[in-house]
Backbone as a chain_set.jsonl record, in Angstrom:
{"seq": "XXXXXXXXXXXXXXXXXXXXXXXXXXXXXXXXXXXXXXXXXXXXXXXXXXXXXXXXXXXXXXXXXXXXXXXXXXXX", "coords": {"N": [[0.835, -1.171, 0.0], [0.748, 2.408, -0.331], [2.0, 5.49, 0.579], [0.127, 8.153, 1.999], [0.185, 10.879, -0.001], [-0.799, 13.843, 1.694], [0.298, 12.83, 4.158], [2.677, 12.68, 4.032], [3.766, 15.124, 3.407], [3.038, 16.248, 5.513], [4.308, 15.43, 7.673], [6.814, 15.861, 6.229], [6.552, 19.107, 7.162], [6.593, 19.134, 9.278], [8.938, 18.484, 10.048], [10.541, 20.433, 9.232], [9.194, 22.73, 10.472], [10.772, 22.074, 13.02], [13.318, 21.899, 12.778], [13.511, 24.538, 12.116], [12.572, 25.403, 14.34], [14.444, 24.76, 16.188], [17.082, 25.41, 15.435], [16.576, 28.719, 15.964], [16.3, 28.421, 18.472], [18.957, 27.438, 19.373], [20.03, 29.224, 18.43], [19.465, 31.671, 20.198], [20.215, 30.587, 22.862], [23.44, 30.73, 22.092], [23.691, 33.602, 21.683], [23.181, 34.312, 24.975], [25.167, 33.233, 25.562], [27.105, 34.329, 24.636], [26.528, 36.592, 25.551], [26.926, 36.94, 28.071], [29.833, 35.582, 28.55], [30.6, 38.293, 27.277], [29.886, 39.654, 29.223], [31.648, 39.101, 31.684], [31.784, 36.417, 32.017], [32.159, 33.403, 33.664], [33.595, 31.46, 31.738], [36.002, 32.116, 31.333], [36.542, 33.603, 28.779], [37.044, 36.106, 26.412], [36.426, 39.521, 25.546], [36.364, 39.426, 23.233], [35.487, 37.432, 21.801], [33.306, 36.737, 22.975], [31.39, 38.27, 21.835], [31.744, 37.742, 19.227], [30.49, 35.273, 19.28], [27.451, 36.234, 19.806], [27.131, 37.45, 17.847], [26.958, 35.971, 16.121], [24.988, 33.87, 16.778], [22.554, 35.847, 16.987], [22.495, 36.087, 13.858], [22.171, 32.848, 12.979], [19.658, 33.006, 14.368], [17.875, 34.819, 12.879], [18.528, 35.037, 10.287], [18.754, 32.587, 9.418], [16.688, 30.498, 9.4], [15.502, 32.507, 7.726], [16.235, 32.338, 5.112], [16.054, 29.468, 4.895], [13.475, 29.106, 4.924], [12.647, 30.673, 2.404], [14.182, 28.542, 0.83], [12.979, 26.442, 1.089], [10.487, 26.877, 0.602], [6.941, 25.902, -1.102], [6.583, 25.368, -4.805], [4.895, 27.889, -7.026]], "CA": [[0.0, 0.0, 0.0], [1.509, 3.377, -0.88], [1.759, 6.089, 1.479], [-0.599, 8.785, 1.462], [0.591, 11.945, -0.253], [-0.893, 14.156, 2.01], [0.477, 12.748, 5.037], [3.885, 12.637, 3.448], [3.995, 16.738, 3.351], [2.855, 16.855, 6.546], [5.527, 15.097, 8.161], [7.841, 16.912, 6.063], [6.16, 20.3, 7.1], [6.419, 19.137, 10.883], [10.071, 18.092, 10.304], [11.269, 21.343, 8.675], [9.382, 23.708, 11.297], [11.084, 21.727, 13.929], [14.383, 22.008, 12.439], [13.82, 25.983, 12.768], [12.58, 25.95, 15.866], [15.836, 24.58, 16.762], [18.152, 26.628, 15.291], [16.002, 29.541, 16.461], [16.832, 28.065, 19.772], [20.123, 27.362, 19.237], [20.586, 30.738, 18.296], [19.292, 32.353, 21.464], [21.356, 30.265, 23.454], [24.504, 31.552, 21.7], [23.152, 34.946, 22.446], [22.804, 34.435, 25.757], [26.752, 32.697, 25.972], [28.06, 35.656, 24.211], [26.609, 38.053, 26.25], [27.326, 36.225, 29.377], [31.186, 35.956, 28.151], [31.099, 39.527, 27.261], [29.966, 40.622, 30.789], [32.364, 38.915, 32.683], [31.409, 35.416, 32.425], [33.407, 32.414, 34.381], [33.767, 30.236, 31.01], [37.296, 32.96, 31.107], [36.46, 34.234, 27.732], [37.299, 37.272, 26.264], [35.337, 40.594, 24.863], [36.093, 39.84, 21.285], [35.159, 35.948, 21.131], [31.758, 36.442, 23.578], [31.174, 39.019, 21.404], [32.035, 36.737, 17.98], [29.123, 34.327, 19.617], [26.512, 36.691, 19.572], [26.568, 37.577, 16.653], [26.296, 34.217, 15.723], [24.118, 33.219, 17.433], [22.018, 36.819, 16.43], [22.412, 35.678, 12.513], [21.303, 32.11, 13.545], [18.103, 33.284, 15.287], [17.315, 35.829, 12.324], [18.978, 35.465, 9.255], [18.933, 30.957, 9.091], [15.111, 30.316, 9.353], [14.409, 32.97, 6.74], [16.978, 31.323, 3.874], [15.596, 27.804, 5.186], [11.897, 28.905, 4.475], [12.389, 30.768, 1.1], [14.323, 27.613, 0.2], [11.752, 25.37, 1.455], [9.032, 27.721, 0.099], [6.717, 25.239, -2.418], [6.579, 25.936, -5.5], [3.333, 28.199, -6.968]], "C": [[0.889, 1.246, 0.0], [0.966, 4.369, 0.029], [0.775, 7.387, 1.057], [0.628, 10.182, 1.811], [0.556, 13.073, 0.94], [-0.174, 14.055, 3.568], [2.261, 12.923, 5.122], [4.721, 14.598, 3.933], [3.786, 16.661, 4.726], [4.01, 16.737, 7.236], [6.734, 15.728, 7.67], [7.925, 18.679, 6.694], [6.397, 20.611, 8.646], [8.165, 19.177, 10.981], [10.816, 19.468, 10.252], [10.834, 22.471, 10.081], [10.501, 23.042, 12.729], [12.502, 22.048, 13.992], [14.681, 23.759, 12.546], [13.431, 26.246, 13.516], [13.848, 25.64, 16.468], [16.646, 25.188, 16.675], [17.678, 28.34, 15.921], [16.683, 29.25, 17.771], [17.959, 28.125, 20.377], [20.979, 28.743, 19.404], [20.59, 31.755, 19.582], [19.979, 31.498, 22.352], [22.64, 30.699, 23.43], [24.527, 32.945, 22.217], [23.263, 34.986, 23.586], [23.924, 34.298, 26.602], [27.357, 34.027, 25.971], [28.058, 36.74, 25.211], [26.841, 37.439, 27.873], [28.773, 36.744, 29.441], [31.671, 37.385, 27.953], [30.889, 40.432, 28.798], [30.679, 40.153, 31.786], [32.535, 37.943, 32.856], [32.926, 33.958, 33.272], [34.058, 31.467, 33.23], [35.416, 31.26, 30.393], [37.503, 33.237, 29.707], [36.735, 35.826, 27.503], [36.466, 38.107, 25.554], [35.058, 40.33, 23.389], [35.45, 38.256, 21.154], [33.665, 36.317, 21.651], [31.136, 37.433, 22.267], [30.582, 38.395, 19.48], [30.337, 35.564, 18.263], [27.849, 34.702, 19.439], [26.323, 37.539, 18.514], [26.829, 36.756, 15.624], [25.161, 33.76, 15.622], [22.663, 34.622, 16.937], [21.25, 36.417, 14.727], [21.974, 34.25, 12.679], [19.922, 32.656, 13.686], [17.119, 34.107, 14.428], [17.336, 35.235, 10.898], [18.535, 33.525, 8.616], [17.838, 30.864, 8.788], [14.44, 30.939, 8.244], [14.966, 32.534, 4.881], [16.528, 30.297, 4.15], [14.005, 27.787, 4.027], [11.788, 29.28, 2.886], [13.168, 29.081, 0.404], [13.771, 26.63, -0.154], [9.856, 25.289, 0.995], [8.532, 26.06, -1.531], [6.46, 26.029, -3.083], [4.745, 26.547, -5.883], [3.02, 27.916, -8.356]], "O": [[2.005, 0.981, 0.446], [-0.222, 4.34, 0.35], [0.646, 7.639, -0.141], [1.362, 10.499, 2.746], [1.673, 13.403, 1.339], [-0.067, 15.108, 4.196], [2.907, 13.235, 6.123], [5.74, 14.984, 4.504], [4.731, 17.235, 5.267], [4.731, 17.711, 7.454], [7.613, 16.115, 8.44], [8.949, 19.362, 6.715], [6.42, 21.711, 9.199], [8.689, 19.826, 11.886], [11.655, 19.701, 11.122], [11.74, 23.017, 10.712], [10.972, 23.951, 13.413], [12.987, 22.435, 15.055], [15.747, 24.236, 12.936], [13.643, 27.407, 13.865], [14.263, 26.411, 17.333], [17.176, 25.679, 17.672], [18.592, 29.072, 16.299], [17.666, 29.926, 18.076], [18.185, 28.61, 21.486], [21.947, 29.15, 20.046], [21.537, 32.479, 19.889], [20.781, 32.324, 22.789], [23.155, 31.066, 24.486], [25.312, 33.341, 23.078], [23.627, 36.149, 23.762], [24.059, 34.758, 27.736], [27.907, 34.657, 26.874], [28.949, 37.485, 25.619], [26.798, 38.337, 28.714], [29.125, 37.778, 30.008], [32.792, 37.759, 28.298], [31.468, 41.411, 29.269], [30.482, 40.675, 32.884], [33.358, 37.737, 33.748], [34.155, 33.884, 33.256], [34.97, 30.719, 33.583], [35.854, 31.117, 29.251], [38.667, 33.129, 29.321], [36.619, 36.642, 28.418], [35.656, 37.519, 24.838], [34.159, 40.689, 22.627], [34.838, 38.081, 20.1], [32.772, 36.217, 20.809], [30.125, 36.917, 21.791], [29.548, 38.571, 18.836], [29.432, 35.297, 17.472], [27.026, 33.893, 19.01], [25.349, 38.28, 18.385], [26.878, 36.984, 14.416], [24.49, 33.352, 14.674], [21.67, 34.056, 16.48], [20.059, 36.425, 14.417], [20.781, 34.371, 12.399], [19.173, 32.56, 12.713], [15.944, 34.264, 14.758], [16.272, 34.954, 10.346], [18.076, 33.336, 7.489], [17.693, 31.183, 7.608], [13.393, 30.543, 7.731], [14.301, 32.474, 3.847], [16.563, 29.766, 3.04], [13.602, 27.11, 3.081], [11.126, 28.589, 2.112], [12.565, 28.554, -0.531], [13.843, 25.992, -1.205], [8.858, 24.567, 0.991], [9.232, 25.519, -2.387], [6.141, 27.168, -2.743], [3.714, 26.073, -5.408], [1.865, 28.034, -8.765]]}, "num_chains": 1, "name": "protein.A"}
């Protein structure tokens, strides 16, 4: 028996938001290192790397999800 089409997309549609909720996630975590590291943090980092993280982690959280979706965009 052959899978149904419809259910096919879905699962893809569940897989893909999941995959940017993660990196979304991911991203604010980074954010959250960086600026940790840049205020003083104990992981004995320095201004320019915590700094390097969040805006990582910034482009992550912004910039990933919206190249994912136009890529992911179906066609019309």
């Amino acid at each position: 028996m052959t899978p149904d089409p419809k259910a096919i997309e879905d699962k893809r549609a569940r897989d893909r938001f999941a995959v940017m909720t993660g990196l979304k996630l991911g991203g604010v975590v980074l954010m959250l290192l960086g600026l940790w590291m840049m205020l003083g943090g104990a992981l004995g980092g320095r201004y320019g790397f915590g700094g390097v993280l969040f805006v990582v982690g910034l482009v992550e959280t912004i910039a990933v999800p919206k190249l994912l979706a136009r890529r992911w965009r179906s066609p019309k």
